[in-house]
C-alpha positions, -999 to +999 in steps of 0.1 A: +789+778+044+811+750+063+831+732+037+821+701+059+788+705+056+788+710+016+807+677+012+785+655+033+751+668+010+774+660-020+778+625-006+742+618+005+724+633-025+727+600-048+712+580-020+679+599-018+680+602-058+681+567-055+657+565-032+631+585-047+636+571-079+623+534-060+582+534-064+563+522-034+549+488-045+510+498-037+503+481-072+516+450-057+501+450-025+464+458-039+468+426-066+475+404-034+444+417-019+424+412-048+433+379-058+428+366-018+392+383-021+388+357-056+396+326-039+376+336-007+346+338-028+356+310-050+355+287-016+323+301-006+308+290-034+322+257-034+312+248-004+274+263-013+273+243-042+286+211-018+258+221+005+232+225-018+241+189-032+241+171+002+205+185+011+197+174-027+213+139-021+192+136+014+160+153+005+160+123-020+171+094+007+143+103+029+116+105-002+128+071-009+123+054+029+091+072+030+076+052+000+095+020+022+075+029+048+043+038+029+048+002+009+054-017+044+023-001+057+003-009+025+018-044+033+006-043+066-024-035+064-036-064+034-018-085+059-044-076+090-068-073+064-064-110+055-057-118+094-092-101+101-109-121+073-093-154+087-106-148+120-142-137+112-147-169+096-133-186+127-160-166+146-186-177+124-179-210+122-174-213+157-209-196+164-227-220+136-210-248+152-227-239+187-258-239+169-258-272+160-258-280+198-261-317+204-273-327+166-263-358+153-238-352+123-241-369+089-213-396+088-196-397+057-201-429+034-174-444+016-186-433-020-196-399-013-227-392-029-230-357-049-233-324-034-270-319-043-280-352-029-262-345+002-277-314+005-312-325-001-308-346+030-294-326+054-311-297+074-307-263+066-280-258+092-262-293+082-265-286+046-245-250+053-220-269+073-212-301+052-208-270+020-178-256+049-170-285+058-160-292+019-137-260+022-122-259+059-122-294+066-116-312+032-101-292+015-122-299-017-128-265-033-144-281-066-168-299-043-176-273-023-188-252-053-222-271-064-224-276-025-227-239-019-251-233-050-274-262-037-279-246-001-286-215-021-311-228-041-328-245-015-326-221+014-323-185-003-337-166+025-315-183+053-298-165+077-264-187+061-275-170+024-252-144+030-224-163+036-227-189+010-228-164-016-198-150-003-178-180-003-194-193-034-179-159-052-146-166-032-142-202-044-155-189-082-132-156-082-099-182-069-112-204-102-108-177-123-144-175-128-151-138-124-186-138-143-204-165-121-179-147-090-192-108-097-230-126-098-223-143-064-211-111-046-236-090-065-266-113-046-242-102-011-245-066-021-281-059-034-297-084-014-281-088+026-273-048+028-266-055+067-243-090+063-206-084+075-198-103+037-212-065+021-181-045+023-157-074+015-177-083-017-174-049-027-146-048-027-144-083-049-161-069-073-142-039-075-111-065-083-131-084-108-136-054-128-095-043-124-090-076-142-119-064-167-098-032-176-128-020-162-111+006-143-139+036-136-164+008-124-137-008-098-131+028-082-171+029-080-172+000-058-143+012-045-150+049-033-185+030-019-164+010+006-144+038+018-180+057+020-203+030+036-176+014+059-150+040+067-132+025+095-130-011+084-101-036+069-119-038+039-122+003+033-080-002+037-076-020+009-107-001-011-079+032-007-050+012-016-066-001-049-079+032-055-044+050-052-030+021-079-052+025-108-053+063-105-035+077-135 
């Protein structure tokens, strides 16, 4: 063999030792790619878990603007109620006014006798109108009271009876007198079942008996407004007070 030769393996032969000797660094290598795998699917899960909160966060935003808008429109909807009320009054008055055509009115005297005698007097039509009058006009609610009672009395089966019961209840319930104010809108109820008053006193009565703790009876009169007159203001606020004392 070439002498050369000989001492050129002699010289490489510790640098492949050497070589072999070095392990590759797989180990290394697969603990990089493990640990990268770790963090990729602890970020994942972060921003999961960030997700999930924000649709938490908004589902809870939008329950609470629609009981905004469902307490706006209950809001709403007592206000038209009350607008309605205002101007059906204004439509009856009006109406009961053109009745009177060109008939002398009753001036006032400057001691104002009582609300019976005054009634006693008048005609049916002017008795009706001076107990109004008392209410609209004047502005004296205590007046009014034995006013309406003494057109009642006198005239039960008038084509007013409806309507003086109804305000007589009205001007009782604002009083605070819900026992003479339930019998008042009772007379409405059993006794004029076609007066425009029927659904409104209904639903009085069904507030009288709130304020009685009497809660089964006022969703009685309740459920009957919603029943009898479906599309009307007053069947509004019969649903309202019925979704407030449920339990």
């Amino acid at each position: 063999m070439n002498p050369r030769l000989i001492a050129a393996a002699m010289l490489l032969l510790p640098l492949w030792t050497a070589s072999a000797a070095t392990p590759a660094p797989v180990q290394d290598l697969g603990g990089s790619m493990v640990a990268s795998d770790s963090e990729r699917i602890a970020r994942l899960e972060r921003i999961i878990k960030a997700k999930q909160q924000g649709e938490f966060e908004m589902q809870q935003r939008l329950d609470a603007l629609q009981q905004e808008v469902l307490d706006l429109r209950g809001i709403a909807e007592q206000q038209n109620y009350q607008i309605n009320q205002m101007l059906q009054r204004q439509r009856q008055l009006y109406e009961e006014i053109s009745k009177l055509g060109t008939q002398p009115h009753a001036e006032a005297a400057v001691s104002a006798p009582t609300a019976q005698s005054a009634s006693a007097s008048l005609s049916e039509t002017d008795s009706y109108q001076r107990a109004v009058d008392l209410v609209l006009k004047e502005r004296r609610y205590d007046d009014a009271i034995p006013a309406f009672k003494a057109f009642i009395s006198q005239y039960p089966n008038s084509g007013f009876a409806d309507n003086a019961n109804y305000w007589l209840g009205q001007l009782l319930y604002n009083k605070g007198d819900y026992t003479q104010a339930k019998l008042a809108f009772e007379n409405v109820v059993n006794n004029f079942k076609t007066s425009g008053k029927r659904a409104d006193s209904l639903v009085k009565l069904g507030l009288i008996a709130e304020k009685s703790h009497d809660k089964a009876t006022a969703a009685t009169h309740y459920r009957q407004v919603v029943k009898e007159y479906a599309n009307s203001a007053a069947a509004s606020i019969a649903k309202q007070q019925l979704a407030a004392i449920k339990p």
